[in-house]
Every structure is written in C-alpha cells, then in structure tokens.
N, C-alpha and C positions, 0 to 999 in steps of 0.2 A: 376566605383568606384575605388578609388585609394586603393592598398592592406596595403599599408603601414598606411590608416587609418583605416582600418578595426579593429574597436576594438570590439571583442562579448563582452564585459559585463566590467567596471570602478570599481567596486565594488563585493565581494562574493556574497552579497546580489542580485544581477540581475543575479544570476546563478540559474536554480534551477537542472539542469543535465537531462535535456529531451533528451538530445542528441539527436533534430531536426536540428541542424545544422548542425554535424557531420554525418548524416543519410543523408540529401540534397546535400551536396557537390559532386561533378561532379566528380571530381581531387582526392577525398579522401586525403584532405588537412588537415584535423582539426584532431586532436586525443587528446584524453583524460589523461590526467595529475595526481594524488596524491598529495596532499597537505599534510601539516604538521597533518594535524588530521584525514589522511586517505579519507578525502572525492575526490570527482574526479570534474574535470574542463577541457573543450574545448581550445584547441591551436590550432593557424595558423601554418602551415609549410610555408611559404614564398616561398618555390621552389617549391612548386604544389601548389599553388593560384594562379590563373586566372583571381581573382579583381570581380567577377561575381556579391558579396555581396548577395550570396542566404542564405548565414548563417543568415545574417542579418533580412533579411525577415522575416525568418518563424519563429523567436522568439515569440514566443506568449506570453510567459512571460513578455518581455520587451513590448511588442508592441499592446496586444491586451488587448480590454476592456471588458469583459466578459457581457453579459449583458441579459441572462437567469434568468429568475424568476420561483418559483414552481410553480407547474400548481397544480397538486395533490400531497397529501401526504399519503402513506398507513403503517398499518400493519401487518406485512407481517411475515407468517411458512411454509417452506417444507411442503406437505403433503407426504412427505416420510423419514420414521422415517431415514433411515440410511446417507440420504444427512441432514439430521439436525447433527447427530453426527460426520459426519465429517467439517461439516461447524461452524464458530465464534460465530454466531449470529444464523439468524433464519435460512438460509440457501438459499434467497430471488437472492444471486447471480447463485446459481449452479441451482438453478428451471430454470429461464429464461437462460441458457448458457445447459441445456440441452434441451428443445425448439430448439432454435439454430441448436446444434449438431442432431437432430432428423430429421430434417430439409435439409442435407447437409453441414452446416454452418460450418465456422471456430470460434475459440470463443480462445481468445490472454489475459495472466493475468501471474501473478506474480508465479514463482515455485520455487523450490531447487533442483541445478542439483542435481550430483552424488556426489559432493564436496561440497555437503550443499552451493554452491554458491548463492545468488536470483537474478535468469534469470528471464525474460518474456521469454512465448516461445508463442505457438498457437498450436491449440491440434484438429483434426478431427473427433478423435474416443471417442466416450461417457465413454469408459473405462478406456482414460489415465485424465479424470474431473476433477479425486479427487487432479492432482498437482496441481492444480490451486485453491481448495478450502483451507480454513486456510488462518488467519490475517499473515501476514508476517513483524513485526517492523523492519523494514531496508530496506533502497534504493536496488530495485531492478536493473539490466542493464535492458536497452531496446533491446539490441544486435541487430538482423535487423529485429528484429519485426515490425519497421515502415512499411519497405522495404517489409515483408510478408505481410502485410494485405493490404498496394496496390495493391501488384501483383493480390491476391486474389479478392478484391473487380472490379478491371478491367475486368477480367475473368467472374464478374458477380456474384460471391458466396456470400452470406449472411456473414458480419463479425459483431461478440461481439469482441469489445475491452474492459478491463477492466486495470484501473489504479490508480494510484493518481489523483490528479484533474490537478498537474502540467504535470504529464505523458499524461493524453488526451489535453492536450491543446497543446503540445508538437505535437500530432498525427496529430491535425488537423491543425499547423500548417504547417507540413509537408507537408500533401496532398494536404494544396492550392485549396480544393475547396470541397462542400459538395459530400455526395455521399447517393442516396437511401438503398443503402443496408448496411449501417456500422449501427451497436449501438453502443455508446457508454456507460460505467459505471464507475464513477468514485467513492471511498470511502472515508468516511469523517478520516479522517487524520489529529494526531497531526502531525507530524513532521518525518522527517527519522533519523536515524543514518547511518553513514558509512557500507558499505558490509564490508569493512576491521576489522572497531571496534567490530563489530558481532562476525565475524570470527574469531579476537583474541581473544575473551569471550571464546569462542568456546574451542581454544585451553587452553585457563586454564583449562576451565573443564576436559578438557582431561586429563592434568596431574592431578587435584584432583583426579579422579575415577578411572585413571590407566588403560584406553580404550580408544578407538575411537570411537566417536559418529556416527552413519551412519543414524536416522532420528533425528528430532525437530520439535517439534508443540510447536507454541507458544498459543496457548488455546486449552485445551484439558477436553474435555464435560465430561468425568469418574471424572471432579474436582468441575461438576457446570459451570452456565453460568456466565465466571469471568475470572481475568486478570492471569489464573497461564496454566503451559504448561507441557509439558512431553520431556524428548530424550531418543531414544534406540541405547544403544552403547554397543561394543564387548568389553567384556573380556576377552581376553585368551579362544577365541573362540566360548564364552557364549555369543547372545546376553539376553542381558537385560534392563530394562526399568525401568526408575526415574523421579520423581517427580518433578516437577519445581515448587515451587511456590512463584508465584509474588513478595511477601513480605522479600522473603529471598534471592533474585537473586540481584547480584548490575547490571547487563543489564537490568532486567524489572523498578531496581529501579532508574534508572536515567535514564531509556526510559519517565518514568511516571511522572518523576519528570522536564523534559523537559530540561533537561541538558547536553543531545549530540547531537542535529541534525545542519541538514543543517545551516548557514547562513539565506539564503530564507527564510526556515519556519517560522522564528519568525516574519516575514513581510510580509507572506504570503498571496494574495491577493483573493484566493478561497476559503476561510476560513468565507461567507456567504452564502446569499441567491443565488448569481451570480455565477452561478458553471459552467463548459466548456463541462460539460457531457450531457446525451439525461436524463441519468439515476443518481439518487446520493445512494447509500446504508450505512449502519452502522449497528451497535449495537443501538436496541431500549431502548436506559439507561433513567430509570424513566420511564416506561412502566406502575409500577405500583401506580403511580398518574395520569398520563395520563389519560390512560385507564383503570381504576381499573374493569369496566364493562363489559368487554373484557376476561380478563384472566378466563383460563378454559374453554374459551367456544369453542367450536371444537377442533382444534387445538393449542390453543393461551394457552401454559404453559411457565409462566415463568423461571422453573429454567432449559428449554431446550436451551434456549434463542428464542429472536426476535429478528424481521430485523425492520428499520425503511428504507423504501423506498420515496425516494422522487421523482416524474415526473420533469423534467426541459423543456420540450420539447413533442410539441405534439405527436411525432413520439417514444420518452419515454414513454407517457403515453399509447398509443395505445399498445406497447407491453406490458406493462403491464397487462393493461387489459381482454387480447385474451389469456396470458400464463394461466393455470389451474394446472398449477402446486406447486403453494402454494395458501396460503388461504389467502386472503387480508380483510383490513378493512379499513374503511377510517379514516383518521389522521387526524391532522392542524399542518402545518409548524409549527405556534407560538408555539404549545405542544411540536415538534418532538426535537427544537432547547433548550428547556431549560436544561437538563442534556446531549447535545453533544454540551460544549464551540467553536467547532471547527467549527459550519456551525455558529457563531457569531466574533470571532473572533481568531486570529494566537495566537500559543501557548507562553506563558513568558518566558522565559529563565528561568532556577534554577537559584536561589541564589550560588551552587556555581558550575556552568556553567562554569566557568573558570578555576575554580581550578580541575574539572573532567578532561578538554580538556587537560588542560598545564601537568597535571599526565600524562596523555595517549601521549601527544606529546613527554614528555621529559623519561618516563622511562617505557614506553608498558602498555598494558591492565590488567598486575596483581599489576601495581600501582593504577589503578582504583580500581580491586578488593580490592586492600588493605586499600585506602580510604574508601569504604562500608563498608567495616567491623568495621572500627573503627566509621565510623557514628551510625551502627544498631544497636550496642552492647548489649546489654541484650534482646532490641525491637525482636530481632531474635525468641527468646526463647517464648515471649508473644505471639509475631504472629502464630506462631507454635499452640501454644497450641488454637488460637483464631481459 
C-alpha cells in the first residue's frame, strides 16, 4: 500500500477514537491529535510508516458490518446490596466481572485515574472493581489496554472487556481473530464528550468551590436511581462532599441534551439491535411499564435501579446464565428498546449544538458555563425545589 494514500478517515464522522489503529501499528506511526473542540484523532507520521495499511484494516468502524442479533433479554439486580450502591443501574456489570475476577480473570473497563483523567485500565484483584463500576459520560483512552488483554488472553486467562460499543469493535478489530476466552460488554450509549471538555468543567468547578476535586460520580444512588451525581473535593485541607444534580449542572445539561459529543455519534451505527459485543447492559428505563409484575419481587426494586441486560451471542448468553450473582428475569428486546432511544437509533444533535461547541472552541468551558446559565435561569430554582 502506497503510504502516501493511506488516508484513516475523509471525514470526523468515520472517526470514532477506538485507537485500533494506533494500538496495531508495528512502527508506532500514528499518534493522536486535538482538535478545536478538544476531541482526539489518529495521524500518520510518514517517517515511521512502512505502507503495511494495518491501520486500515482493523477499522471496524469503517469496515465492519456488525451483524449480531439478541438472543436473550434479561432483568437483571446485584444480589449484593453494596455492588448495587456503588453501580448506575442494577449492578449486572460488576456481578459478572466479579465471576471473572473470582475465577483468575482479567476484567478491562473505564476508570478515573489520580487526575480524574478516564483511562481504561484492567484490574485482577476483586478489590481494585469498584474503579471500574459507575457510568462514566466522556470518552474514555484505551491507553494499551488493547495490547493488555491480548497479551492476557494468549497466556490463556479469562478476559471481560467492557466498553462503548465503538470501543469493542475497535478491540476486536484489533485482535483479527475470535478468541474463546474473551467476553465482551459493551453499554448502550448516547454519545461521548471530549476528556478535555469534562476536564475543563472540572476546573470551573474548582474555582466556584475554591478546592480541588479528588473524586466524581456521575450517579450517585444516596440521590435515587437517576441522572444526578456527587464530587469530593479539598478545602483547605477539609475534604468534603457536594451534590451534583443533573438539572442544575450545564455538563449533565448538554451531555443530556446531546450537544457535545463526538462527530461519530450522531451517526452512530451500533445504536440497534446489531451490537459488536458478546454482552450489551444499560439502565432498565421504563422498567415500570415493562415489567410492572416484577418490581418488588426479590430483589427487583426500583428506586435501587435495574440493569437491562441483553445476550448478543451464544457465548453471552451462557455467561449469563451460569453467573448467580444477580437475579435475572426474562425481558423482550421490543420492551427493553422503548425507553433506551440508543439501542433504536444515534443521538440528534441539540438545537444549539453549535453554538455550545463554537463558545467552547472560541472562549473555554466557562463560556459554556456561561451560556447554561443564561439558558436555566429561573428553571434552576424550580428544579431544585422539584
């Protein structure tokens, strides 16, 4: 392949930042770029290309057709109360990822380092779990997680990968060929924001409270099973712990409102029934038309939350099955998909989607801040009291 045509992607849109390219590459040729709105993107170095076009390949994004159908659909609870309160939903990923870990297994998923940055990492020990449970809104890196759970699955170990749906398609473009010991799971997902745009939120907050933030949950169960979150950050040596909630935050409110992410997303092609995972999980939103027959009974309370778990893949559903570590029940796609837009189709852009980016691109994140507030204005005050 001539290197000089080697083009990864014509458009933002056939980006979605799996960084399987940049993971394959022999020469360590490709490295990841910033754009005007914080997001990141894959570039050739031309003096460490080799022409090989293995970038090319393992796009899965561009190149592959996903063509998984649910097999099963379940409803799914922790039967352990304290992996419910620290997980989003019902807690359906950390049941089966401690399976896994109990097992010898490696089990690979979204965290926050020491910099509130969100790595993937891959975790062996049952006690480091809990970084990896909690909804995370914003692009995670894959750092060499590809590269770990190769090495790992070669050796023979049992690997959970957990990701976006773009992030496992990315994985298994990578590895170029199935493996019996991997599971994957991927989560139904509007869309990302920039780690950068996050990160600037981040630091306004900081100057509002006059501390440094050292945790953030973006759903935090002491609020209810719902879109509002917590951070504990130092004061003047104090820490302390504040309230995030959804309605009053301009990050949740233009996460929600689908006004910062990727390019990709809004085109997003995993955004049905056809998903790249063994496994698919969410929040079981509308649980209580579903299933009104359900709640209450064992474990199935709704305002702990639930999972909706979906089988894509026979080797999916078998592990589900055999896990006893939450309490299943069985679902139908057609129920599971009417209150999650995201396994029907890719999120709309906000209405004013542009005018959020072009604030953030031309005068930083507390020009967004400053557009929320003049959007909320009084709503602030309602929502509070609602």
């Amino acid at each position: 392949m001539n290197k000089a045509k080697i083009i990864l992607f014509n458009d933002k849109k056939e980006c979605c930042d799996c960084t399987a390219c940049k993971s394959i590459c022999p020469k360590d040729a490709i490295y990841m770029y910033l754009d005007e709105y914080g997001f990141e993107y894959p570039k050739i170095d031309k003096k460490k290309c080799i022409e090989c076009g293995l970038c090319k390949k393992v796009c899965s994004f561009q190149n592959v057709k996903e063509t998984n159908n649910p097999i099963k659909t379940y409803v799914g609870v922790s039967n352990d109360e304290n992996i419910i309160l620290k997980s989003a939903s019902g807690g359906a990923f950390a049941a089966i990822a401690q399976m896994y870990l109990e097992n010898n297994g490696v089990v690979f998923g979204a965290a926050f380092d020491d910099n509130l940055n969100p790595v993937h990492i891959g975790v062996s020990d049952i006690k480091l779990l809990y970084k990896l449970q909690g909804s995370k809104y914003v692009q995670s890196s894959i750092e060499n997680t590809y590269k770990e759970a190769k090495k790992c699955l070669i050796e023979g170990k049992k690997v959970l990968f957990s990701g976006t749906p773009c992030q496992i398609a990315g994985l298994k473009g990578y590895l170029m060929k199935e493996y019996e010991n991997l599971l994957t799971i991927d989560i139904i997902c509007h869309g990302v924001p920039s780690s950068k745009f996050f990160k600037d939120y981040l630091k306004v907050m900081e100057e509002k409270l006059g501390g440094k933030i050292k945790e953030f949950n973006f759903r935090d169960k002491s609020l209810g099973w719902g879109l509002n979150g917590s951070i504990i950050y130092d004061n003047n040596g104090t820490l302390k712990k504040k309230k995030i909630y959804g309605s009053e935050s301009s990050y949740y409110h233009y996460f929600l409102n689908s006004s910062c992410y990727r390019e990709n997303c809004y085109i997003c092609k995993y955004t049905c029934e056809n998903r790249p995972a063994d496994i698919t999980i969410g929040d079981y939103w509308g649980i209580e038309t579903a299933h009104p027959e359900i709640l209450g009974k064992g474990k199935i309370q709704e305002e702990k939350g639930v999972s909706v778990i979906v089988a894509n893949t026979h080797k999916g559903k078998n592990e589900i099955e055999k896990c006893d570590k939450f309490d299943k029940y069985s679902s139908d796609f057609s129920k599971a998909r009417v209150k999650n837009e995201q396994l029907n189709t890719p999120s709309k852009k906000g209405q004013n989607y542009k005018q959020v980016m072009n604030e953030y691109k031309n005068n930083g994140y507390i020009a967004v801040d400053s557009l929320y507030n003049k959007e909320i204005g009084i709503k602030r005050y309602k929502n509070r009291v609602k």
